[in-house]
DOBA-823236 format. One line per field, with one value per residue (C-alpha): residue in three letters; residue number from 1; z, x, y. Coordinates in steps of 0.05 Angstrom, whole numbers, m for minus. Layout:
N
resn	[ALA ...] .
resi	[NUM ...] .
w	[Z ...] .
u	[X ...] .
v	[Y ...] .
***
This chain:
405
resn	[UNK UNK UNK UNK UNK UNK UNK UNK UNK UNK UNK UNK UNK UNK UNK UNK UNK UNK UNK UNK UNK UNK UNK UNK UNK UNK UNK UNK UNK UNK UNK UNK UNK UNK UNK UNK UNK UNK UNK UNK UNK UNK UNK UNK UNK UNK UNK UNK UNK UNK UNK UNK UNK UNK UNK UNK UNK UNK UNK UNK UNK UNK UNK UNK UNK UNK UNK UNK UNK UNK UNK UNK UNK UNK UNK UNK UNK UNK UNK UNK UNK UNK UNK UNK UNK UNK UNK UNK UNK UNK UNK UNK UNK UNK UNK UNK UNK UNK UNK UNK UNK UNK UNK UNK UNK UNK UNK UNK UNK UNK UNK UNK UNK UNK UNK UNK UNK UNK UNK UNK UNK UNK UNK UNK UNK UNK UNK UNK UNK UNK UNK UNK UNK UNK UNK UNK UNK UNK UNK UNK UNK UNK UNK UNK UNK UNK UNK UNK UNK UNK UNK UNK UNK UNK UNK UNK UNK UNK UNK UNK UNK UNK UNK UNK UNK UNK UNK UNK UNK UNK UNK UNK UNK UNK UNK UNK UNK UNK UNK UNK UNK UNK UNK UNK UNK UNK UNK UNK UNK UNK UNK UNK UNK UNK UNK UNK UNK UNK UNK UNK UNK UNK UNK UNK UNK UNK UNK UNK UNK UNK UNK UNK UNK UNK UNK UNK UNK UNK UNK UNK UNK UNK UNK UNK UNK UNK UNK UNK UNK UNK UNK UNK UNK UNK UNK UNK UNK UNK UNK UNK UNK UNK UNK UNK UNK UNK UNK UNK UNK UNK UNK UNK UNK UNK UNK UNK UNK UNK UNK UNK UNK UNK UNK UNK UNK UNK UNK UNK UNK UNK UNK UNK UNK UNK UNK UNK UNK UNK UNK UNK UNK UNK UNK UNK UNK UNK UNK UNK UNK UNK UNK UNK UNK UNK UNK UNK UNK UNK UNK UNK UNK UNK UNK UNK UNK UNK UNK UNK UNK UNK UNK UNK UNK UNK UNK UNK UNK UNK UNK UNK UNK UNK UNK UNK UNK UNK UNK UNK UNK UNK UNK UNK UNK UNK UNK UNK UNK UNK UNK UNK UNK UNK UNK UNK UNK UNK UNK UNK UNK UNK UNK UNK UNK UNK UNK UNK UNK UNK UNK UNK UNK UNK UNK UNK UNK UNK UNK UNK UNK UNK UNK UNK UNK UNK UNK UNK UNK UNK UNK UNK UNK UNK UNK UNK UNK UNK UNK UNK UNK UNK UNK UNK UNK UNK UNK UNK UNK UNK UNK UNK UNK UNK UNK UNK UNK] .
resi	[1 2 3 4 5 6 7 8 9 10 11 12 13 14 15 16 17 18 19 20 21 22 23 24 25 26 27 28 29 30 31 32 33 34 35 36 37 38 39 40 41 42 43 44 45 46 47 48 49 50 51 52 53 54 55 56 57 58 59 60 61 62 63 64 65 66 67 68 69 70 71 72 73 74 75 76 77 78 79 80 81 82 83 84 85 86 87 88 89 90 91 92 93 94 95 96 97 98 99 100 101 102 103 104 105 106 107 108 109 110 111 112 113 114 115 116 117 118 119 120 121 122 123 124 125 126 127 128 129 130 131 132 133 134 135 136 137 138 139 140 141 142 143 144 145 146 147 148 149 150 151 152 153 154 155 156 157 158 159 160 161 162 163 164 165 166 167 168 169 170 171 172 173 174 175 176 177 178 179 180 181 182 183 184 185 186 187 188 189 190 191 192 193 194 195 196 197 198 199 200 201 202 203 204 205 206 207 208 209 210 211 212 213 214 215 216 217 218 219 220 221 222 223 224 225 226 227 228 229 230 231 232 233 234 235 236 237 238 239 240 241 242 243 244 245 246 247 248 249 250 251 252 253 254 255 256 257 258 259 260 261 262 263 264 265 266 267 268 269 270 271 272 273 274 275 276 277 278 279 280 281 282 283 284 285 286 287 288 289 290 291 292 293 294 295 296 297 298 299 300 301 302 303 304 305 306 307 308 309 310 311 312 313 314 315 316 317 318 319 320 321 322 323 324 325 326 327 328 329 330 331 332 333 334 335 336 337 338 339 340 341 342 343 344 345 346 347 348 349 350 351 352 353 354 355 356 357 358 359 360 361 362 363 364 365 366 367 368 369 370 371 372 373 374 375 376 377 378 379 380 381 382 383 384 385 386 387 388 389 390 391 392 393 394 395 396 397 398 399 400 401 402 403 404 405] .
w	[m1874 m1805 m1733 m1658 m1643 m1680 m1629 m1584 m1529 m1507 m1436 m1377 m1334 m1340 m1417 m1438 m1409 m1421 m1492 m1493 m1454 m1507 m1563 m1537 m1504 m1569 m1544 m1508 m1570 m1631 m1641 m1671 m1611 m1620 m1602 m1550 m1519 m1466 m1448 m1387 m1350 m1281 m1238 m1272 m1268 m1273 m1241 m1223 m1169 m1127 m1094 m1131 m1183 m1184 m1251 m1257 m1189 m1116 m1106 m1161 m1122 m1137 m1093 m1134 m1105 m1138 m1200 m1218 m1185 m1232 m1293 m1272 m1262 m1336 m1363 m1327 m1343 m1415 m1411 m1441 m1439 m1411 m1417 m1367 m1401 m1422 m1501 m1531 m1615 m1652 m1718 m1757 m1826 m1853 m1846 m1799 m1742 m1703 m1620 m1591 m1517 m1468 m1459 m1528 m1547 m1610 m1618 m1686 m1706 m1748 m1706 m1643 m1585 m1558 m1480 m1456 m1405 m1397 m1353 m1364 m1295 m1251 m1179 m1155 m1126 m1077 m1042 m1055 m979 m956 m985 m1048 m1061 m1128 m1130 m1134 m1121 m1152 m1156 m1097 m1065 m1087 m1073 m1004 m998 m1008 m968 m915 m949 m950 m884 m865 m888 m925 m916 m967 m1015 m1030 m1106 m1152 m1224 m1274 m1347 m1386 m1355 m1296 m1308 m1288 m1216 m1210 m1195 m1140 m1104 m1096 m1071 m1013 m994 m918 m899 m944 m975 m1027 m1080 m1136 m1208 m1246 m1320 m1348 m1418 m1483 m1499 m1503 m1445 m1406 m1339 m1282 m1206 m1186 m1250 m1290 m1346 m1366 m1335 m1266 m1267 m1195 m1124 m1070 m998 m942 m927 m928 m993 m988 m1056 m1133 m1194 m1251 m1327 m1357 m1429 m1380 m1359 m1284 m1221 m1149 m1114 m1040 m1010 m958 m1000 m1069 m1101 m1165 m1210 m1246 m1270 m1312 m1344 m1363 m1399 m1428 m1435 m1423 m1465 m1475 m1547 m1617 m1676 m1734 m1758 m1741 m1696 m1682 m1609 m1596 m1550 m1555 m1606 m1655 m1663 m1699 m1658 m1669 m1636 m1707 m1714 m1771 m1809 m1807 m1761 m1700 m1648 m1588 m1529 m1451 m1429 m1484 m1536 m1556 m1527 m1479 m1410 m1363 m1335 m1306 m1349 m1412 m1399 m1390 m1457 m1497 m1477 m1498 m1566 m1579 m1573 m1619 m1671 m1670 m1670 m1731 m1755 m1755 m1781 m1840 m1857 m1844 m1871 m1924 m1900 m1835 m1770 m1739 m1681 m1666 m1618 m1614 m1684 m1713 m1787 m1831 m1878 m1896 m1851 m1893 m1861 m1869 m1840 m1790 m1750 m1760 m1829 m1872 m1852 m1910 m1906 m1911 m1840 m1785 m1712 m1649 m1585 m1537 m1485 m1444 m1466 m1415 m1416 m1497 m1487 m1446 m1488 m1554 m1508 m1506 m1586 m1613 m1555 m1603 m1645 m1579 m1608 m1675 m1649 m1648 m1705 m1751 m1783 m1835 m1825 m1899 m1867 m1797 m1835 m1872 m1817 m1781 m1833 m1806 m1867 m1874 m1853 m1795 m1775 m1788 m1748 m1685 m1694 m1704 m1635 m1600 m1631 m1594 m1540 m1539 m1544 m1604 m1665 m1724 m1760 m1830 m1871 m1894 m1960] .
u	[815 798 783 780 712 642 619 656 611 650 617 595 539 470 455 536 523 458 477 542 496 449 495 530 464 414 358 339 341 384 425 491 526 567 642 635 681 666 720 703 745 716 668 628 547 560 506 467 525 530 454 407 356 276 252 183 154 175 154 214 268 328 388 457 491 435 432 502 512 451 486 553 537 505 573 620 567 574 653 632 715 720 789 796 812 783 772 803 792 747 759 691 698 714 675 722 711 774 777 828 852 895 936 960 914 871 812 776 709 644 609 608 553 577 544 588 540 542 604 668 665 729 734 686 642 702 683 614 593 656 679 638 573 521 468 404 323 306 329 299 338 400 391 374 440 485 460 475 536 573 549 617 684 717 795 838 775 722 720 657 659 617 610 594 527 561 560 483 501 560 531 484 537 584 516 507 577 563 631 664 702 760 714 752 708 721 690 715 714 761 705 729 739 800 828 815 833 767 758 788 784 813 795 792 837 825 798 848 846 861 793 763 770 831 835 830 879 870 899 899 935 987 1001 972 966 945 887 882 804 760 698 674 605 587 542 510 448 511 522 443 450 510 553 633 667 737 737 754 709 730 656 640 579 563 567 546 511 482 477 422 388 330 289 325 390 428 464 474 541 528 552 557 492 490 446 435 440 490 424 374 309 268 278 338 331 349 282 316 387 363 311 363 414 379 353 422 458 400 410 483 477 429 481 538 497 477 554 569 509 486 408 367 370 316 296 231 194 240 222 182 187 120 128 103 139 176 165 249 258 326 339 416 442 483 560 599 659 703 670 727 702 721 707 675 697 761 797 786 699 712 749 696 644 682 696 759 755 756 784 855 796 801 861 847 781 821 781 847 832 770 713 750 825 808 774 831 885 851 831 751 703 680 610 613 661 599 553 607 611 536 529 578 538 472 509 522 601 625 614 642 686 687 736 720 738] .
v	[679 648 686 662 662 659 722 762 802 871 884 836 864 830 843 821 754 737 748 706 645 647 656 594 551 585 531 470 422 403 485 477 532 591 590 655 701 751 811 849 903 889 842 798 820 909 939 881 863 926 920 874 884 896 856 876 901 902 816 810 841 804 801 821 749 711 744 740 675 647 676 661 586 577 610 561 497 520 541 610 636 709 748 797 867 920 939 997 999 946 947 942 950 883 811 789 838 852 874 904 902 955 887 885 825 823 777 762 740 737 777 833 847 913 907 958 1001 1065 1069 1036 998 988 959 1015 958 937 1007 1019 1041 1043 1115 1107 1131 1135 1192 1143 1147 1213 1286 1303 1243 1277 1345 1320 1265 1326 1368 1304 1287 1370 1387 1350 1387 1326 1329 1327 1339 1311 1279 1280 1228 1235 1242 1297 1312 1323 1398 1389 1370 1418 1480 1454 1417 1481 1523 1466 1464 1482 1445 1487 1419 1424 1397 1368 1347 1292 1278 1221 1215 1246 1311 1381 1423 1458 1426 1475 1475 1438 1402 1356 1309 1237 1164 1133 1080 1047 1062 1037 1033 991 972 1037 1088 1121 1157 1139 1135 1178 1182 1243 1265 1281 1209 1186 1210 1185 1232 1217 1220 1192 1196 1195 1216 1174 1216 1158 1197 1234 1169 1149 1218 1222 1150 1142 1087 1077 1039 1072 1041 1087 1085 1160 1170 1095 1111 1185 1184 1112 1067 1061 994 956 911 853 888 899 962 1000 960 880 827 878 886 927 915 943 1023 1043 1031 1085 1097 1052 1057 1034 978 900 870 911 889 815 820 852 802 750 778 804 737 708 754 747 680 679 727 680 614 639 664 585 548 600 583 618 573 532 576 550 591 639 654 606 588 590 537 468 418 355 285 286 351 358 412 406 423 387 384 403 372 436 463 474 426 473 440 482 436 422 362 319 328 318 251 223 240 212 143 106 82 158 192 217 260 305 333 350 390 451 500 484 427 413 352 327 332 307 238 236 240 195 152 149 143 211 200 158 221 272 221 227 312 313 276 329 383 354 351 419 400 440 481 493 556 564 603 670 710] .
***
């Protein structure tokens, strides 16, 4: 059986991408690359795009431009493909793991980096400070933003999201109501719990406005409906405590609350790693996102080698190999002949780089066609072929798929 991609990465804030990058750079020299694909239901960069990012102390404040812009620019120099969409089911259980989108589209592959967040994201970040606000700083912060916030009456109402945990916040923000607002609750996410007239339950679909927050679109069991405000509250502390995701796995508590990992990023069932806020333990954070990113899309990538080349990869610092180095010893495998070349590549880079003599190979780079059948179809001795791929591989110009089952 064959699939569409070596690794598919669900989620693309900070950790998403810098585990797709590294599943599809791995390492400065000689790394046969992953074939990647990223899904994301929003802006490119999550969190780390609404106000910038302290990595280790205040000198390491990071603006949210440069951050995403940095990342953004490694996945179009490396032609990392992203569909826009968000996930709804992944299907698990087999070798081939299966993703499914709201758009109808189903994606295959070896292996699955679940980078979710903690919050399915939509276009709040078109709004942020403009109608939308996010409880931030501290409790005490809060308690003293709403008092702020409800000494205004808000007209129509004024709307509260949140998970869960928003229950916490609840309370507190109908004591302080001094503007005596129509509040109105939201908790996104499918848990138990009866609608009432301040509170309901389902998905924000959208913020719209012309300019300015104007209200929100909301899906309920019920089907959707339009809710017109001038201001929303974001309870993201709801979210650290209790996560929202949208995607069925079938694999019973993989994702309640957060996912359980080792230290290499593997979950519990083989060939599917989770890294960022929806893991256990450790502390939220943009150095987390960023280290897990990066030891997520290594692992994967390990992951998927091994179900190709049936040995480990050379990883070198990353994690180096005790063992007593051969004068021959090559950092690429052997090609077996029955490997399936994918260009990573747009046609046009992939014809230059094969020159004007092998330029027709461009076409048969596809993933469908084996090293043995694209020799013979072209009728190029088999090894001087392998010598050509091996050069695209350094090149960082393609991979290879392999069949499966």
């Amino acid at each position: 059986m064959r699939y569409d991609w070596d690794v598919i990465v669900v989620g693309g804030g900070p950790a998403g991408l810098n585990a797709a990058i590294r599943a599809r750079w791995v390492k400065r020299y000689k790394a046969i690359p992953c074939s990647t694909l990223l899904i994301e239901n929003s802006h490119l960069g999550g969190l780390a795009g609404w106000r910038g990012c302290i990595f280790t102390g205040p000198s390491w404040k990071i603006p949210g431009k440069e951050i995403v812009g940095r990342l953004l620019r490694d996945m179009e120099s490396l032609q990392v493909q992203v569909h826009q969409g968000r996930v709804n089911r992944i299907n698990f259980q087999d070798e081939i793991k299966e993703v499914f989108t709201s758009d109808g589209k189903v994606f295959r592959s070896l292996a699955v980096i679940v980078a979710a967040g903690i919050k399915v994201l939509v276009n709040e970040r078109d709004y942020l400070g403009r109608g939308l606000e996010v409880t931030s700083m501290g409790y005490e912060y809060i308690v003293s933003h709403l008092k702020i916030l409800l000494r205004k009456k808000w007209e129509p109402r004024l709307v509260i999201v949140g998970s869960e945990k928003l229950q916490n916040l609840i309370p507190l923000i109908r004591g302080l109501n001094a503007g005596k607002s129509p509040l109105l609750f939201i908790v996104e996410g499918e848990g138990e719990g009866e609608d009432t007239d301040d509170i309901l339950r389902g998905w924000v679909e959208r913020y719209w406005g012309d300019g300015r927050l104007q209200g929100l679109t909301f899906r309920t069991s019920k089907g959707f409906r339009k809710i017109r405000c001038p201001k929303v509250l974001l309870d993201f502390n709801s979210y650290e405590l209790s996560p929202a995701r949208r995607f069925e796995t079938g694999a019973g508590d993989f994702n309640s609350p957060f996912i359980k990992v080792d230290q290499d990023m593997q979950t519990p069932i083989p060939g599917v790693f989770a890294v960022g806020d929806v893991t256990s333990g450790g502390y939220n954070s943009f150095a987390r996102a960023v280290a897990q990113g990066i030891a997520g899309g290594l692992s994967a990538y390990r992951y998927v080698y091994e179900k190709k080349f049936g040995i480990p990869p050379s990883l070198f610092a990353y994690r180096p190999t005790d063992f007593l180095i051969p004068a021959r010893f090559q950092e690429l495998p052997p090609l077996d002949g029955r490997l399936l070349p994918k260009s990573l590549v747009s046609d046009q880079e992939m014809k230059a780089a094969l020159g004007k003599s092998r330029s027709g190979l461009a076409e048969e780079l596809h993933g469908k066609l084996s090293i043995q059948e694209i020799a013979e179809k072209k009728k190029i001795p088999l090894e001087d072929l392998k010598k050509v791929l091996i050069h695209l591989v350094e090149k960082k110009m393609i991979t290879f798929h392999t069949e499966v089952g």
